[in-house]
C-alpha positions as CSV (number, residue, x, y, z in Angstrom):
1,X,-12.0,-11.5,-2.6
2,X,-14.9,-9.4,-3.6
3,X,-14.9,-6.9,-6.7
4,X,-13.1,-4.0,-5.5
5,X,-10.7,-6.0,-4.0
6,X,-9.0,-7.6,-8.0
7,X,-9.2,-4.0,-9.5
8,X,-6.9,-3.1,-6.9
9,X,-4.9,-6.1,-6.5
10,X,-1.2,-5.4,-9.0
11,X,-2.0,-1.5,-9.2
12,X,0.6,1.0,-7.5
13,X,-1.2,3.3,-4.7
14,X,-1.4,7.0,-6.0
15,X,-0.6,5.8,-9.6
16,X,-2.6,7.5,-12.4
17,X,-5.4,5.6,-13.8
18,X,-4.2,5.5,-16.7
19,X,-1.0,3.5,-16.1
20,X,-2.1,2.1,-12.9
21,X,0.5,-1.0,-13.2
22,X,4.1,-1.3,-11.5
23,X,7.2,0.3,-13.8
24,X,10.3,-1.6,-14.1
25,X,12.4,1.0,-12.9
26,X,11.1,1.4,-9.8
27,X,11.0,-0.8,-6.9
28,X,7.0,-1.9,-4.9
29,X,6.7,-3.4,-1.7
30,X,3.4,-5.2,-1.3
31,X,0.6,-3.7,0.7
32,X,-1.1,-6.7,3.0
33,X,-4.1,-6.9,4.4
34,X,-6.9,-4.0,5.4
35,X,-8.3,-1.6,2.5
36,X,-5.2,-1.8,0.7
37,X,-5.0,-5.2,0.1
38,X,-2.9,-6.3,-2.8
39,X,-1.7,-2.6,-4.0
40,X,1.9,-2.0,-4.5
41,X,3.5,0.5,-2.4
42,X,6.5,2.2,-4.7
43,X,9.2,2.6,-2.4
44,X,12.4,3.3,-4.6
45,X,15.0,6.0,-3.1
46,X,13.4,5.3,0.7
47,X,16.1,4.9,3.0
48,X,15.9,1.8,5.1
49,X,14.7,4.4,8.1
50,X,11.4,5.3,6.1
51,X,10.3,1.7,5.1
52,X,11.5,0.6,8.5
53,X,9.0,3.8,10.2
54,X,6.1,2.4,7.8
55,X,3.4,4.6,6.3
56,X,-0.4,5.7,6.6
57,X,-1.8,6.2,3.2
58,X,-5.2,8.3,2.7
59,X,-8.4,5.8,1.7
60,X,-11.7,6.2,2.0
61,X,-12.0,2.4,1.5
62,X,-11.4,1.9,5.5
63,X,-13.1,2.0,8.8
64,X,-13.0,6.1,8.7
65,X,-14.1,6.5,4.9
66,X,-13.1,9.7,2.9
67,X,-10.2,11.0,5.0
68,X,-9.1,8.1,7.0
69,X,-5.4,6.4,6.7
70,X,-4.6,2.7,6.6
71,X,-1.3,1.8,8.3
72,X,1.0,-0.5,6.7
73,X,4.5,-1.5,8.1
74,X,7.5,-3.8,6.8
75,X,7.2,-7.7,7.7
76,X,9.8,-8.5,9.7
77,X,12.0,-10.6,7.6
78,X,10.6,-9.8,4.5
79,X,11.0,-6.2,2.9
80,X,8.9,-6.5,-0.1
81,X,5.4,-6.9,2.3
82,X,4.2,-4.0,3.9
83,X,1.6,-5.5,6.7
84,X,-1.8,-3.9,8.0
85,X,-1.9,-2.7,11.6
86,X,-5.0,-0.8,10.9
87,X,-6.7,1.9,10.2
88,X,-6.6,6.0,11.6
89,X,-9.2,8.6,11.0
């Protein structure tokens, strides 16, 4: 894991700076692998359609840089992990 990798690791995507840590009223699913690595994905009120469609997040931390998307998706059998299947420009 290099640098950039533990500041992210236990921060919620799109959270602000500030308070870049998980709340206890909401609910995370765990971003694995790619760019994302290790960031929590806040997923409370998403019906099991939306987590079950997946998501591409904006990064400039992936193959495309400033602009591109990573794509995560649920792991079968395990709601609370959001895998990588790559990255979009």
């Amino acid at each position: 894991m290099n640098g950039d990798e533990q500041v992210l690791r236990g921060r919620v995507y799109g959270a602000d700076h500030d308070h870049p840590g998980p709340r206890p009223d909401r609910c995370y699913a765990e971003l694995v692998g790619g760019p994302l690595d290790g960031l929590l994905l806040d997923i409370a009120g998403w019906s099991r359609e939306e987590a079950d469609a997946g998501v591409a997040l904006s990064t400039e931390l992936g193959r495309f840089g400033t602009g591109g998307r990573a794509t995560h998706g649920p792991r079968p059998g395990d709601p609370d992990r959001f895998d990588w299947t790559g990255d979009l420009p």
